[in-house]
N, C-alpha and C positions, 0 to 999 in steps of 0.2 A: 304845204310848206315850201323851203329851197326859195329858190329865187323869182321864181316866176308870180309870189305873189305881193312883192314889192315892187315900188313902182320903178324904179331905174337900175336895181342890180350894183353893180358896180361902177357904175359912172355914166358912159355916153348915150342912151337913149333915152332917159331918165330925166336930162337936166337939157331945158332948152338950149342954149349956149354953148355945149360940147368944152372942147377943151378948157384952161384956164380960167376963161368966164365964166364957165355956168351958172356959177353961183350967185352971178348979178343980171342973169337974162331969165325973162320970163318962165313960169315950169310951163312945162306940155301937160297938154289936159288927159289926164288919163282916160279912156272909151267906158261907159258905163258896162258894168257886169251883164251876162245876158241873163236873159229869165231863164228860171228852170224847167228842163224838156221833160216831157212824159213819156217813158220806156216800159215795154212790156217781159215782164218776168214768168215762165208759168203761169202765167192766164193772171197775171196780176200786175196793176199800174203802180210805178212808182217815180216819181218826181226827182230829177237827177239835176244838180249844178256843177255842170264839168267843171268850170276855173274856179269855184266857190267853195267846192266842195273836197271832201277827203279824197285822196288819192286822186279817181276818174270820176269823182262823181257819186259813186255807187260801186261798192265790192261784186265786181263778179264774178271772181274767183271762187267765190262760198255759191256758185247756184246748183249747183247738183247736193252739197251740201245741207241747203236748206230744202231743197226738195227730198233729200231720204229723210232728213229728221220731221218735217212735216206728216209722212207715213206713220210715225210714232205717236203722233201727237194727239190724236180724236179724241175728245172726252177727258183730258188734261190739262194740266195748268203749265202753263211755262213760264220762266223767267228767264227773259233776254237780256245780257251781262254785256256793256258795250256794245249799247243797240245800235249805235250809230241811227241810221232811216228806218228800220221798224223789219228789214229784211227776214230775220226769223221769226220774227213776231208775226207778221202779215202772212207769211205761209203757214205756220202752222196755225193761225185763225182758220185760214181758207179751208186745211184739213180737217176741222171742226175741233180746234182748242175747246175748253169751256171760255178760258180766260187767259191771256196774256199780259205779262208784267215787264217791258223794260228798262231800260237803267242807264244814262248815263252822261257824265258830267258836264256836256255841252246843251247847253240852251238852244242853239243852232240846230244841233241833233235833233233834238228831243219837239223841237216845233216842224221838224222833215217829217219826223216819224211820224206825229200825230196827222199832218197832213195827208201823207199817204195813207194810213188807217184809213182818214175819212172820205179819200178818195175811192176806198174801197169796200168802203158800208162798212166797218169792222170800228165805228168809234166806240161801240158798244161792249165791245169784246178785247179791245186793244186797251191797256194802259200805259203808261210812259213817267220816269218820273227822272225829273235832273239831280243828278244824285254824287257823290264820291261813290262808287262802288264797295272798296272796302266799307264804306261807313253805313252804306244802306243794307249789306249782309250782315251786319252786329247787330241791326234793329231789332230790338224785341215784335215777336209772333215772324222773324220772316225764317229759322232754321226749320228744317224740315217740312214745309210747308208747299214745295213745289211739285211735281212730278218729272218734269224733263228742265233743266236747267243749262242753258248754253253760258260757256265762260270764253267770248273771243275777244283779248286785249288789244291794246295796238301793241304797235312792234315794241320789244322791252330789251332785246339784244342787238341794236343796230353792227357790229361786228362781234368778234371771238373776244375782243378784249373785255368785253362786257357782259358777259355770259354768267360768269359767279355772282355778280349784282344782280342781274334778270333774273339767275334761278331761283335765287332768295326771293323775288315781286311774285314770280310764279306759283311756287311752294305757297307763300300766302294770301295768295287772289283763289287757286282753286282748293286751297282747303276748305274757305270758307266757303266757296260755291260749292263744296261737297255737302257743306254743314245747312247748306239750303235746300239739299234734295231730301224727299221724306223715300224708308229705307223701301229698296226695291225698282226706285227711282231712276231715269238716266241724268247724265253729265255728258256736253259735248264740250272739249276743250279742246282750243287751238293755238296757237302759235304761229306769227306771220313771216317770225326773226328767221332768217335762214342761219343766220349760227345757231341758233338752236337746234333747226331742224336737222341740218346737217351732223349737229354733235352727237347722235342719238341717245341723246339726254331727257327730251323729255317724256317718256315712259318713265324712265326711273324717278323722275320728279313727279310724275303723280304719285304711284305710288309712295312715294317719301308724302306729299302731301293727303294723302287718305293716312296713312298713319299718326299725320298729327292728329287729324283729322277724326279719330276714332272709328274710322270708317273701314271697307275693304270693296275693293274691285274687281268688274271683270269686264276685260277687254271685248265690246261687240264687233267692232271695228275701225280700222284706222284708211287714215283717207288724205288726198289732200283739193289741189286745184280744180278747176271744171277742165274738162277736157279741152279746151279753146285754149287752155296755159299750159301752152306744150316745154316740154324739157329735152333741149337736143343733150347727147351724152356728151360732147363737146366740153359744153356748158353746166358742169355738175353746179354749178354756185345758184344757178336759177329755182334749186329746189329751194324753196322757202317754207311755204303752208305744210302744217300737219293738223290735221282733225282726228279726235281720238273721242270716241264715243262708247264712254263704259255704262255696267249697271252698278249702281253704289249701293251697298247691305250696309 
């Protein structure tokens, strides 16, 4: 998003003509997008479009993240919530998933993700589907049906002043990806909003959301960035990411 993925911003590099003309001088040819590079993650390829894609390309802020919860995963089912490229899905394959289910509402996404799968032998094992989230967790046969279910949204709190709004999207994205774990099950939820993260709100918003939820939890551990997203104390505002990985009864 921002500016960088339109073609002239706000005015002078945009428009042939620069000042007052531009509007009657030729446009500049915009440079075609480059192809997408192939990056290695924990012993696994993944196809990254830095100007195309979300944020860099490829979250890698979640890589030590996706490498604990992979540990978890042999011989389970997951459901990847906001898969964006297949990130937790492809690792927790690699750790011997049975099967992997992602989700999520971009077409873009969801042909990355599959790409990579099959970049990695896992077409078999990986599924992917373009979906509204909320809408594909109310499907009948998909409640309790998972074993480890990742809930990681995009940002929902862009500042403080939108934090009451978010908490509300939060409370009702992870209740219901509670309501998709079968009991005994984990939940990895995150949050990218640094208002939230900083409010230390969202504990108390899961729990609030397991209790609508019918549910009840327990804290295995809380996490956030890879070590490579350093936090000088300077700069308290750069904490952003929180990953919160309960067991759901």
């Amino acid at each position: 998003g921002g500016g960088g993925g339109e073609g002239g911003g706000g005015g002078g590099g945009g428009e042939g003509g620069g000042g007052g003309g531009g509007a009657c001088g030729p446009q500049a040819e915009r440079p075609a997008p480059a192809p997408p590079v192939t990056v290695l993650e924990n012993g696994l390829k993944y196809l990254v479009a830095p100007v195309l894609g979300q944020k860099s390309g490829f979250y890698c802020d979640q890589r030590d993240n996706r490498a604990m919860l992979a540990e978890l995963c042999a011989g389970r089912r997951l459901l990847d919530l906001y898969c964006y490229s297949g990130g937790f899905s492809l690792a927790a394959a690699a750790a011997g998933a049975t099967s992997t289910h992602g989700v999520d509402s971009s077409a873009a996404a969801i042909g990355l993700a599959q790409s990579n799968a099959a970049l990695n032998g896992f077409g078999s094992v990986c599924e992917f589907s373009q979906s509204d989230v909320p809408a594909f967790l109310k499907r009948e046969g998909v409640a309790e049906s998972f074993d480890v279910v990742v809930c990681d949204p995009p940002k929902l709190a862009p500042s403080v002043k939108d934090l009451r709004r978010a908490g509300r999207k939060y409370r009702q994205i992870n209740s219901l990806a509670m309501s998709a774990v079968r009991p005994g099950g984990l939940l990895l939820s995150c949050t990218c909003s640094a208002a939230m993260t900083q409010s230390g709100g969202f504990l108390p918003m899961l729990h609030e959301a397991a209790t609508a939820a019918g549910r009840s939890l327990t804290v295995l551990r809380t996490s956030g960035p890879a070590c490579d997203h350093t936090l000088h104390p300077c700069c308290p505002e750069s904490n952003y990411l929180t990953a919160v990985l309960v067991q759901v009864s």
